[in-house]
SELUMRO-817164 format. One line per 2 residues: their letters; for each residue x, z, y of N, C-alpha, C, O. Coordinates in steps of 0.001 Angstrom, whole numbers, plus 524288, in hexadecimal, padded with zeros to 5 digits. Atoms other than C-alpha are relative to their C-alpha. Layout:
// residues N
A	X,Z,Y,X,Z,Y,X,Z,Y,X,Z,Y  ...
// end
This chain:
// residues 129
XX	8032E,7FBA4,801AC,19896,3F7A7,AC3B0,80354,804F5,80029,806D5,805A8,7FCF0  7FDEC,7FAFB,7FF01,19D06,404A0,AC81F,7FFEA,803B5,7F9A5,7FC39,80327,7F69C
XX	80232,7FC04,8043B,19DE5,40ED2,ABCB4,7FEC6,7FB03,7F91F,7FE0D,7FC2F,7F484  80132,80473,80511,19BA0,402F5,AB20A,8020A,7FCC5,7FED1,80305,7F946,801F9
XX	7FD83,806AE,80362,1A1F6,3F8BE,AA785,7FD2D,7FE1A,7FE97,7F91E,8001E,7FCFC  804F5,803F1,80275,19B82,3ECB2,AA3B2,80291,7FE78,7FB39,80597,7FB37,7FD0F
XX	7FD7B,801DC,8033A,1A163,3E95A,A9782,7FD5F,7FB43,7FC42,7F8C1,7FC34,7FB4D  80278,80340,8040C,19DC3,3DDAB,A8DF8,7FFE6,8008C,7FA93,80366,8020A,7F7A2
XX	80053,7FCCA,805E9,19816,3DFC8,A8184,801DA,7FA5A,7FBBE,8036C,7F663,7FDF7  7FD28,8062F,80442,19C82,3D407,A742F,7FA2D,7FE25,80252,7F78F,800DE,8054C
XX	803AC,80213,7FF9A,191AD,3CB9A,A7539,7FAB1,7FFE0,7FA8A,7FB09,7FF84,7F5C2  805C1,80075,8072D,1837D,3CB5A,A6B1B,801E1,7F872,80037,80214,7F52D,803BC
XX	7FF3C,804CD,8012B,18725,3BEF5,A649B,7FA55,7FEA9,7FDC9,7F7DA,80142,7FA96  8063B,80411,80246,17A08,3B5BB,A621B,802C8,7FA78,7FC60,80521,7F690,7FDE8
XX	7FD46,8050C,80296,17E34,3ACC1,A5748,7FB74,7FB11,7FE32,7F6A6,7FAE9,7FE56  80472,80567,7FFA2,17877,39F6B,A547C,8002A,7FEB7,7FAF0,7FC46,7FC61,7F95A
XX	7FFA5,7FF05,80520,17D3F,3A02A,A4675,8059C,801BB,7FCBC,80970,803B6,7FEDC  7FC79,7FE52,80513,18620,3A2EE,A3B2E,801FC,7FDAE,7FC2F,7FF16,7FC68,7F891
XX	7FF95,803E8,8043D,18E38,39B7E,A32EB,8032B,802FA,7FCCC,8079A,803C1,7FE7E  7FA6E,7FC74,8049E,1955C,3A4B0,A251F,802A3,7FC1F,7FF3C,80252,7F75A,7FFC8
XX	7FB52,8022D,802F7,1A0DF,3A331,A1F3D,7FEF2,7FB50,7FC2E,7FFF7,7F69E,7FC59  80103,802EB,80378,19C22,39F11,A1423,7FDD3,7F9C0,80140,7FF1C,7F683,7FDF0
XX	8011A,805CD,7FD71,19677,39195,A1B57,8027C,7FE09,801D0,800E0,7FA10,803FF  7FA77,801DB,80029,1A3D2,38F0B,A1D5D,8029F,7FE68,7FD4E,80621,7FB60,7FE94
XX	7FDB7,800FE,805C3,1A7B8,38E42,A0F80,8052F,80454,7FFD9,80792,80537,7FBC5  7FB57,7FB86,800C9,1B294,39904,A128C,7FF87,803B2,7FDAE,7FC1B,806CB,7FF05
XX	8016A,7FAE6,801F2,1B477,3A313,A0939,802F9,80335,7FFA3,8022E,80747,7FD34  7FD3E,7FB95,7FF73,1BEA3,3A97B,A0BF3,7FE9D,804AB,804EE,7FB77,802DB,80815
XX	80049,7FDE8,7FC2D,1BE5A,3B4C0,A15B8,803A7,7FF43,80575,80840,8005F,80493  7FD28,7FFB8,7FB26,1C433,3B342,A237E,7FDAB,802CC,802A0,7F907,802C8,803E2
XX	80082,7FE0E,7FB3C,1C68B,3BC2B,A2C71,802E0,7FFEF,805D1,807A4,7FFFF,80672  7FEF9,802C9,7FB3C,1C641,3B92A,A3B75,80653,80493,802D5,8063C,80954,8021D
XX	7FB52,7FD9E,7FECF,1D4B5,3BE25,A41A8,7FEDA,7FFEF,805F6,7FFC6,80462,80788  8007D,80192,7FA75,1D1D4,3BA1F,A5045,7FB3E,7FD28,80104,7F885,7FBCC,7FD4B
XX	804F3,80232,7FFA8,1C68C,3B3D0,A5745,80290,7FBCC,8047F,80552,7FD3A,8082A  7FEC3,803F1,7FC9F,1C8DC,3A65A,A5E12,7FCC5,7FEFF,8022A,7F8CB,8016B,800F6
XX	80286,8022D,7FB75,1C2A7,39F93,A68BC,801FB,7FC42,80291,8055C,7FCCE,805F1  7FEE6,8050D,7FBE7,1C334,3916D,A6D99,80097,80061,804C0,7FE45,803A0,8076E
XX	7FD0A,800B1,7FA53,1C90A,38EC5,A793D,7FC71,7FF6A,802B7,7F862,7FE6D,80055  8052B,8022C,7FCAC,1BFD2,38C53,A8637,7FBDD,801EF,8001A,7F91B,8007F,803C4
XX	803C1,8003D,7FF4C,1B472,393FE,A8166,7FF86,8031A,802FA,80316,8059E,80500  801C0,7FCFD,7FB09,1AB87,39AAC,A8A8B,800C0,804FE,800BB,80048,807CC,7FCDA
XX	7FF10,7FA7A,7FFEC,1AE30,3A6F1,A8F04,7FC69,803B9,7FD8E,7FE8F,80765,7FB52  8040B,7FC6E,80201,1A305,3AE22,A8A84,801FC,80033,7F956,801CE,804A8,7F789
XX	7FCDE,80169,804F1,1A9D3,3A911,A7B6C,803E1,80298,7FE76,80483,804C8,7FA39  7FBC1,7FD03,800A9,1B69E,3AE3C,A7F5B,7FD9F,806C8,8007B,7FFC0,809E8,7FD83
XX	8012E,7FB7F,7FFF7,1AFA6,3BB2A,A82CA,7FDB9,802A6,7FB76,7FE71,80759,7FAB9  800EC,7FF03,80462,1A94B,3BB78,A7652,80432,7FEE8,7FBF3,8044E,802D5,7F92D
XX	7FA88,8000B,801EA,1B536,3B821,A6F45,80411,80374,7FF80,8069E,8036C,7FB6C  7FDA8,7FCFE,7FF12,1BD46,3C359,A753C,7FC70,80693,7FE02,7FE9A,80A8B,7FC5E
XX	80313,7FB4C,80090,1B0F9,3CDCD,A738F,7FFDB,7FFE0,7F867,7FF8E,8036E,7F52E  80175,7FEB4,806C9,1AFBE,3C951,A64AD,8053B,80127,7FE09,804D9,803C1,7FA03
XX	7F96B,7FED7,80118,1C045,3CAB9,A62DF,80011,803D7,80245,80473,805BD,801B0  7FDBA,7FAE2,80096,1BF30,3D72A,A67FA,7FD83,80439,7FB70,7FF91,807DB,7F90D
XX	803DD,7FCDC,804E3,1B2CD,3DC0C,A5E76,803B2,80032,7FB6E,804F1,80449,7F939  7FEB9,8025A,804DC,1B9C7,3D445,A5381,80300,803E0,7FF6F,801C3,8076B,7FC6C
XX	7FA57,7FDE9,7FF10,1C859,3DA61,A577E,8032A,7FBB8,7FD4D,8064F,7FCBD,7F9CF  7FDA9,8049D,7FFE5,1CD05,3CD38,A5670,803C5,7FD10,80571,802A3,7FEE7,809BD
XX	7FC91,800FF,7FC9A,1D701,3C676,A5F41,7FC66,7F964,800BE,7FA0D,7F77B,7FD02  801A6,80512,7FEF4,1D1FD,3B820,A6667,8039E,7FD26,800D6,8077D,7FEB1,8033D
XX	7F9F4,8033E,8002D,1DB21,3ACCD,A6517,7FC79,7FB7E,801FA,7F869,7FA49,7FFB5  8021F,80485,7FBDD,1D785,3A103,A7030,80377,7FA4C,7FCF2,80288,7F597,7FD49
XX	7FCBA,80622,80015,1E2CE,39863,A69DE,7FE48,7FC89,7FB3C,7FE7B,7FE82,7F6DB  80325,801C3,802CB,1DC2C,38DCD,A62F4,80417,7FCCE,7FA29,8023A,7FA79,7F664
XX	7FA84,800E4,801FA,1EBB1,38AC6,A5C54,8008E,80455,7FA83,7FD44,806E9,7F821  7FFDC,7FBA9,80346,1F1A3,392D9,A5304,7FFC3,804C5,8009A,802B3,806DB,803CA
XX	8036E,7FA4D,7FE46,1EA5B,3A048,A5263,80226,8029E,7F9CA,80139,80121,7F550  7FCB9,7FB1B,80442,1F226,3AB16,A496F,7FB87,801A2,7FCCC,7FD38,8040A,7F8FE
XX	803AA,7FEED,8070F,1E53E,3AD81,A3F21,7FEA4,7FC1B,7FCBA,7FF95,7F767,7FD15  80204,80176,8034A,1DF2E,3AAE8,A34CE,7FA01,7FD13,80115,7F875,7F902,7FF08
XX	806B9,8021B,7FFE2,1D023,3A8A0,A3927,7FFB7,80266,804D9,802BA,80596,806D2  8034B,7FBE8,7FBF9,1C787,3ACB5,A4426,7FC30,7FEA6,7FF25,7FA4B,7FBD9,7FBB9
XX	803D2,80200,7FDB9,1BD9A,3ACA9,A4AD6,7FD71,7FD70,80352,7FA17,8002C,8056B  7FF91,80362,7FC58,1BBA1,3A1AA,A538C,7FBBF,80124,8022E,7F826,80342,7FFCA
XX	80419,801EB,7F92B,1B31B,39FC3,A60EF,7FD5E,7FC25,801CD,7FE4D,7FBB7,80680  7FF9E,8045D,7FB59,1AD72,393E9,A65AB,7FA62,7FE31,801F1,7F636,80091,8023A
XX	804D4,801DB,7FCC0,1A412,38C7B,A6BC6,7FC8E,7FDEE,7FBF6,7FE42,7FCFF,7F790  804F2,80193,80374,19845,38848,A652E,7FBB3,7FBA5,80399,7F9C9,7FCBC,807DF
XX	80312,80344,7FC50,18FFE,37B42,A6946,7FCAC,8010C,801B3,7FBB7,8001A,80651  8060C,7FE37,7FDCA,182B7,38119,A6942,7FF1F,80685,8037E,7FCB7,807EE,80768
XX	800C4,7F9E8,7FF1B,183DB,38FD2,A6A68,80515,80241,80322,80726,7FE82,80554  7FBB9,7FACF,7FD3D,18EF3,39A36,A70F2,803BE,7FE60,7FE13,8064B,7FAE7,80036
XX	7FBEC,80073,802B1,1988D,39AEE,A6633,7FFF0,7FEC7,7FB7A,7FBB7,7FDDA,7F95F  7FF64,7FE38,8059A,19ECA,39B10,A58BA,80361,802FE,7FF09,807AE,8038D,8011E
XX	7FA32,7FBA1,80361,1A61C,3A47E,A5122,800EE,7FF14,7FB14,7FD28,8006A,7F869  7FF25,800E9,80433,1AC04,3A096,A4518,80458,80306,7FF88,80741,804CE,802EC
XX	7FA58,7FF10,803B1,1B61D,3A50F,A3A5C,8033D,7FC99,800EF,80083,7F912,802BB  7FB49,80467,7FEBC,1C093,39C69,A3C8F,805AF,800EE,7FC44,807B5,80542,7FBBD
XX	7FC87,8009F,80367,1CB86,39875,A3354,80219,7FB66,7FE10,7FFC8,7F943,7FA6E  7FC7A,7FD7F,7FB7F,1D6C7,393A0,A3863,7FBF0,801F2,80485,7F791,7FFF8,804D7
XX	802BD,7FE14,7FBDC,1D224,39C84,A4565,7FEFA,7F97C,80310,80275,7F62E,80358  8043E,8014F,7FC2B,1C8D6,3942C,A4DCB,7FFA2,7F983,7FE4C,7FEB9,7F6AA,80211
XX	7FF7E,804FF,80205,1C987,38628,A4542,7FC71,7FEFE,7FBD4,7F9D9,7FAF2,7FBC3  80458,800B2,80573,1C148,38833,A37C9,7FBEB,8052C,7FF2F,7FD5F,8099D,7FE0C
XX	8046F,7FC6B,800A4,1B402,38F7A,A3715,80127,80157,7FA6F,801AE,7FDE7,7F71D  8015F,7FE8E,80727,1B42F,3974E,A2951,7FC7F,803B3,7FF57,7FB91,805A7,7FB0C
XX	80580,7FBB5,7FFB0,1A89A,3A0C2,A2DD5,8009B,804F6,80164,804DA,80698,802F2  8042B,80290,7FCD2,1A18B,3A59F,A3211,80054,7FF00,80574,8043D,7FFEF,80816
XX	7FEB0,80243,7FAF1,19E9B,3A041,A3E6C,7F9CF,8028A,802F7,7F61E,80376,80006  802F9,7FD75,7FD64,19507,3A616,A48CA,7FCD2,7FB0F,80332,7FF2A,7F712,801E5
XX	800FB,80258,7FCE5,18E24,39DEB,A515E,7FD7F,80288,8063C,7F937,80069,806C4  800A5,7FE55,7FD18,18BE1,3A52F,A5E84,7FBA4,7FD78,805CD,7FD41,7FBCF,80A05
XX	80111,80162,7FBD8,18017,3A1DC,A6674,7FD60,801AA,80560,7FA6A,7FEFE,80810  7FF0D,7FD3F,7FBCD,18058,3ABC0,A710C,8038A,80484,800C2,80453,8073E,7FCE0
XX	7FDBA,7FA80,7FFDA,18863,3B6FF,A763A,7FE29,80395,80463,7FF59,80285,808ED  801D4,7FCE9,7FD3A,181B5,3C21C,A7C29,80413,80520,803A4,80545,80964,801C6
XX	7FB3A,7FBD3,7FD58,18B85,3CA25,A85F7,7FB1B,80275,801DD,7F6AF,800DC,802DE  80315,7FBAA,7FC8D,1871E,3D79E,A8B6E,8033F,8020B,802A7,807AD,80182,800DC
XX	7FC15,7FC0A,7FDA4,18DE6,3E0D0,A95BA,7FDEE,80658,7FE07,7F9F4,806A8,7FB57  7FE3F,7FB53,80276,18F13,3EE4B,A9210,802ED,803E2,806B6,80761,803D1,80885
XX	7FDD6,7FE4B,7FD1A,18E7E,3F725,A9DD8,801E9,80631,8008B,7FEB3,809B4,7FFDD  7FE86,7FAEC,8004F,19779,40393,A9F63,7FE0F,802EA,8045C,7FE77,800DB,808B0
XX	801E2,7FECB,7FABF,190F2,40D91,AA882,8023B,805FC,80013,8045C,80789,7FC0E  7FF4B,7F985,800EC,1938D,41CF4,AAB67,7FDC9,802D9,7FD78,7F91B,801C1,7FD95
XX	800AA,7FEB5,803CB,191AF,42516,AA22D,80145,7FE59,7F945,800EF,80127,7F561  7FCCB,801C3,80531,196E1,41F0F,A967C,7FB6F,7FD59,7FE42,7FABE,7FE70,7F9A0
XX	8047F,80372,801A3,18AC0,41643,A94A2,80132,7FA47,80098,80485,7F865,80384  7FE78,80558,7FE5A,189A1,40828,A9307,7F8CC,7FF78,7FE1B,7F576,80295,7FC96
XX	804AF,80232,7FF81,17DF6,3FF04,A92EC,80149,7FB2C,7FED7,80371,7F7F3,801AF  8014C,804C7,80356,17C40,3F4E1,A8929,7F97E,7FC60,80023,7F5BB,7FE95,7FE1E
XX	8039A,8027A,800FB,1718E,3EA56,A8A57,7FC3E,80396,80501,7F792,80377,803E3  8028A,7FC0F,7FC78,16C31,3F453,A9702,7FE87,80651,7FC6A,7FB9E,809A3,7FE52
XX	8009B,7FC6D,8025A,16C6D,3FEBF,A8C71,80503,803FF,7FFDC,80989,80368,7FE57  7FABE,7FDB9,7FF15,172DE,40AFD,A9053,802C6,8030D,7F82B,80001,80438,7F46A
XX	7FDDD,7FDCE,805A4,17CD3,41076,A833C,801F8,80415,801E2,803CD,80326,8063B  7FC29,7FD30,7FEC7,18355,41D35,A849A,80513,7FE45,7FCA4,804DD,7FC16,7F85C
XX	7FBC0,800AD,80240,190D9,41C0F,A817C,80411,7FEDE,802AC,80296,7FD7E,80709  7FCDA,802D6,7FC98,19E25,417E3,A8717,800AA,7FA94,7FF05,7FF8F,7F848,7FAF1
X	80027,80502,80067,1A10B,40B1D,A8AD1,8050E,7FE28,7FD93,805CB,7F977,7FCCE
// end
Protein backbone atom coordinates (compact mmCIF):
# COMPACT_ATOMS: atom_id res chain seq x y z
CA UNK A 1 0.00 0.00 0.00
CA UNK A 2 1.57 3.08 -1.28
CA UNK A 3 1.11 6.14 1.14
CA UNK A 4 -0.36 3.60 4.04
CA UNK A 5 0.33 1.46 7.46
CA UNK A 6 -1.68 -1.41 8.41
CA UNK A 7 -1.14 -1.74 11.92
CA UNK A 8 -2.86 -4.28 14.44
CA UNK A 9 -5.11 -3.21 16.97
CA UNK A 10 -5.11 -5.62 20.99
CA UNK A 11 -7.81 -7.78 20.30
CA UNK A 12 -12.01 -7.40 21.75
CA UNK A 13 -11.73 -10.26 24.09
CA UNK A 14 -15.25 -12.47 24.12
CA UNK A 15 -15.11 -14.28 27.41
CA UNK A 16 -16.88 -17.52 28.22
CA UNK A 17 -16.69 -16.74 31.93
CA UNK A 18 -15.27 -15.57 35.19
CA UNK A 19 -13.96 -17.11 38.07
CA UNK A 20 -13.06 -14.21 41.56
CA UNK A 21 -10.67 -14.34 43.87
CA UNK A 22 -12.67 -14.91 46.39
CA UNK A 23 -13.73 -18.61 44.78
CA UNK A 24 -10.34 -19.35 45.35
CA UNK A 25 -10.37 -18.97 49.03
CA UNK A 26 -7.35 -16.39 48.63
CA UNK A 27 -7.42 -13.46 50.62
CA UNK A 28 -4.64 -11.96 50.43
CA UNK A 29 -3.88 -9.53 47.59
CA UNK A 30 -1.48 -10.50 44.73
CA UNK A 31 -0.16 -8.63 42.37
CA UNK A 32 0.79 -10.03 38.83
CA UNK A 33 4.84 -9.05 38.16
CA UNK A 34 5.12 -10.68 34.58
CA UNK A 35 2.76 -12.56 32.33
CA UNK A 36 3.64 -16.25 31.39
CA UNK A 37 2.78 -18.41 28.63
CA UNK A 38 3.08 -22.19 28.07
CA UNK A 39 5.30 -23.36 25.77
CA UNK A 40 3.92 -24.52 22.07
CA UNK A 41 0.88 -22.37 22.11
CA UNK A 42 -0.58 -21.06 18.98
CA UNK A 43 0.55 -18.16 17.59
CA UNK A 44 -2.42 -16.14 17.58
CA UNK A 45 -1.88 -16.78 21.94
CA UNK A 46 1.61 -15.66 21.69
CA UNK A 47 0.30 -12.53 19.84
CA UNK A 48 -2.13 -11.92 22.39
CA UNK A 49 0.25 -12.48 25.09
CA UNK A 50 2.80 -9.91 23.77
CA UNK A 51 -0.21 -7.18 22.87
CA UNK A 52 -1.62 -7.68 26.57
CA UNK A 53 2.33 -7.27 28.14
CA UNK A 54 2.59 -4.34 26.32
CA UNK A 55 -1.07 -2.69 27.53
CA UNK A 56 -0.23 -4.20 31.01
CA UNK A 57 3.71 -2.84 30.84
CA UNK A 58 4.62 -6.12 31.96
CA UNK A 59 7.61 -8.21 30.82
CA UNK A 60 6.70 -12.13 29.31
CA UNK A 61 8.70 -14.94 30.74
CA UNK A 62 8.45 -18.38 28.27
CA UNK A 63 10.67 -20.30 30.96
CA UNK A 64 8.41 -22.67 32.59
CA UNK A 65 11.72 -23.17 35.43
CA UNK A 66 12.62 -20.74 37.79
CA UNK A 67 10.96 -17.32 36.87
CA UNK A 68 12.38 -14.22 39.17
CA UNK A 69 8.51 -13.16 40.64
CA UNK A 70 6.26 -13.37 42.81
CA UNK A 71 2.84 -14.12 40.77
CA UNK A 72 1.56 -13.54 37.32
CA UNK A 73 -0.41 -13.83 34.99
CA UNK A 74 -0.42 -16.98 33.18
CA UNK A 75 -1.59 -18.02 29.40
CA UNK A 76 -2.80 -21.21 28.33
CA UNK A 77 -4.76 -23.33 26.47
CA UNK A 78 -8.18 -24.10 27.39
CA UNK A 79 -10.10 -27.56 26.33
CA UNK A 80 -13.28 -26.07 25.15
CA UNK A 81 -12.73 -22.40 24.36
CA UNK A 82 -9.41 -20.07 23.15
CA UNK A 83 -7.80 -19.44 26.41
CA UNK A 84 -7.22 -18.84 30.12
CA UNK A 85 -5.84 -16.14 32.10
CA UNK A 86 -5.29 -16.62 35.60
CA UNK A 87 -3.51 -15.04 38.75
CA UNK A 88 -0.90 -17.33 39.32
CA UNK A 89 1.09 -17.95 42.50
CA UNK A 90 4.15 -19.39 42.28
CA UNK A 91 4.05 -17.69 38.43
CA UNK A 92 2.25 -20.15 36.07
CA UNK A 93 1.63 -23.33 38.76
CA UNK A 94 -1.32 -22.23 41.35
CA UNK A 95 -4.54 -20.35 40.27
CA UNK A 96 -5.37 -17.79 43.30
CA UNK A 97 -7.77 -15.59 40.99
CA UNK A 98 -9.14 -14.53 39.26
CA UNK A 99 -9.06 -16.41 36.27
CA UNK A 100 -10.61 -15.37 32.83
CA UNK A 101 -11.80 -17.79 30.59
CA UNK A 102 -11.33 -16.51 26.95
CA UNK A 103 -13.71 -17.68 24.31
CA UNK A 104 -12.77 -15.63 21.36
CA UNK A 105 -10.28 -13.02 20.23
CA UNK A 106 -11.36 -10.46 17.86
CA UNK A 107 -8.16 -8.85 15.86
CA UNK A 108 -8.68 -5.68 13.68
CA UNK A 109 -6.17 -3.80 11.30
CA UNK A 110 -5.97 -0.25 11.72
CA UNK A 111 -5.16 1.49 8.47
CA UNK A 112 -2.69 4.55 8.23
CA UNK A 113 -3.52 6.69 5.15
CA UNK A 114 -2.48 10.45 4.01
CA UNK A 115 -3.48 12.90 5.78
CA UNK A 116 -3.11 11.87 9.24
CA UNK A 117 -6.33 9.74 9.17
CA UNK A 118 -6.90 6.25 10.05
CA UNK A 119 -9.90 3.96 9.61
CA UNK A 120 -11.14 1.81 12.26
CA UNK A 121 -13.82 -0.89 11.63
CA UNK A 122 -14.11 1.10 7.77
CA UNK A 123 -14.67 4.18 9.93
CA UNK A 124 -12.65 7.10 8.95
CA UNK A 125 -11.06 9.03 12.62
CA UNK A 126 -9.20 12.18 12.24
CA UNK A 127 -6.12 12.01 14.01
CA UNK A 128 -2.51 10.71 13.78
CA UNK A 129 -1.69 7.32 13.60
Amino acid sequence: MVGQELNTLPPVIHLAGVRFKREYGESRRVKAEAITIEPNVATELLEFAEKLAEFLGLPILRNRGNIPCNASLHISKHPSHKAKLALTKPPGIREVGPSLVVKDLVWEKVSCEEGNSRIIRGIPIQGSC
